[in-house]
N, C-alpha and C positions, 0 to 999 in steps of 0.2 A: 504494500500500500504506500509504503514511503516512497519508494522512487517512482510510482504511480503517482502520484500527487507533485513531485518532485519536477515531472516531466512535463506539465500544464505552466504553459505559460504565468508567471504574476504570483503561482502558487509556491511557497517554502515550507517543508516539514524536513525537522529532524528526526531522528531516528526514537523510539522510546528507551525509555529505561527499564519500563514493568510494564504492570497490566497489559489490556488490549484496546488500548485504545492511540491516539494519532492528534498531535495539536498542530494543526494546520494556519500558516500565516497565511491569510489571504484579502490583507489590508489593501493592495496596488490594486481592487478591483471597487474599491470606498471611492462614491464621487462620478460613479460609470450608472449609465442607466439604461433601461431596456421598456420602451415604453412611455408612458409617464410613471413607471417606477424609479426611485433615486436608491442605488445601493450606497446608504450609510452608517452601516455597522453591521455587524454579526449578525445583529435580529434580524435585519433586511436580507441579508444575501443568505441565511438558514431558509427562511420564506420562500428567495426567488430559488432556491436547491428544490425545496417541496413542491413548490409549483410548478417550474419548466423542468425540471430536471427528474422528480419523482423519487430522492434522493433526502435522507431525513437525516440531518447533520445535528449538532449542539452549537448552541451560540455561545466562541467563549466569553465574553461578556459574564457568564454566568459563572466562571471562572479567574473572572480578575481581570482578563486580558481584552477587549472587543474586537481589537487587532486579527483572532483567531478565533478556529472553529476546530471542534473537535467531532471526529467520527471512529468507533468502534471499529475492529478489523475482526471480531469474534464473528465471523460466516464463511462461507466458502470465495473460494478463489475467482470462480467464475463469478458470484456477487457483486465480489471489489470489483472484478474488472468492469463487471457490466456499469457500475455504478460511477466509477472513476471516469468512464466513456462520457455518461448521462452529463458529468458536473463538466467535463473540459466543452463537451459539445454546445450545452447551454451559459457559460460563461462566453463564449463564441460571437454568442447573441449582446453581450454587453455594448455601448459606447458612451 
């Protein structure tokens, strides 16, 4: 998932420590909008993941950070990838 996410343009995740889960920088896409939606923070771009992407993310915001988002990697492989396709293909849509 990490270098999946790694490979999207705008997108930064390091690697974890534990658990199963992934805190994804995806600040460079704060300020882009798709529509008359404005992505401006986590809560927004978690929303536009659910909506165009079908793709159910955590806003880190709820975590400290708004800067990032965090996504579970506990499913299978073809998930991520299916999932990680959905999020590059509908950020795509950003300007």
């Amino acid at each position: 998932m990490v270098a999946g996410l790694n490979s999207i343009e705008g997108v930064s995740c390091m690697t974890p420590q534990g658990a199963f889960y992934v805190f994804a920088n995806v600040s460079s896409f704060f300020g882009k909008r798709y529509g008359d939606r404005k992505i401006d923070g986590s809560l927004a771009i978690t929303s536009f993941f659910l909506e165009e992407a079908e793709v159910a993310v955590v806003p880190g915001v709820a975590f400290g950070d708004d800067g990032h988002i965090r996504l579970s990697y506990a499913c299978s492989e073809e998930d991520i990838r299916l999932g990680l396709s959905r999020m590059k293909e509908a950020l795509g849509k950003l300007n």
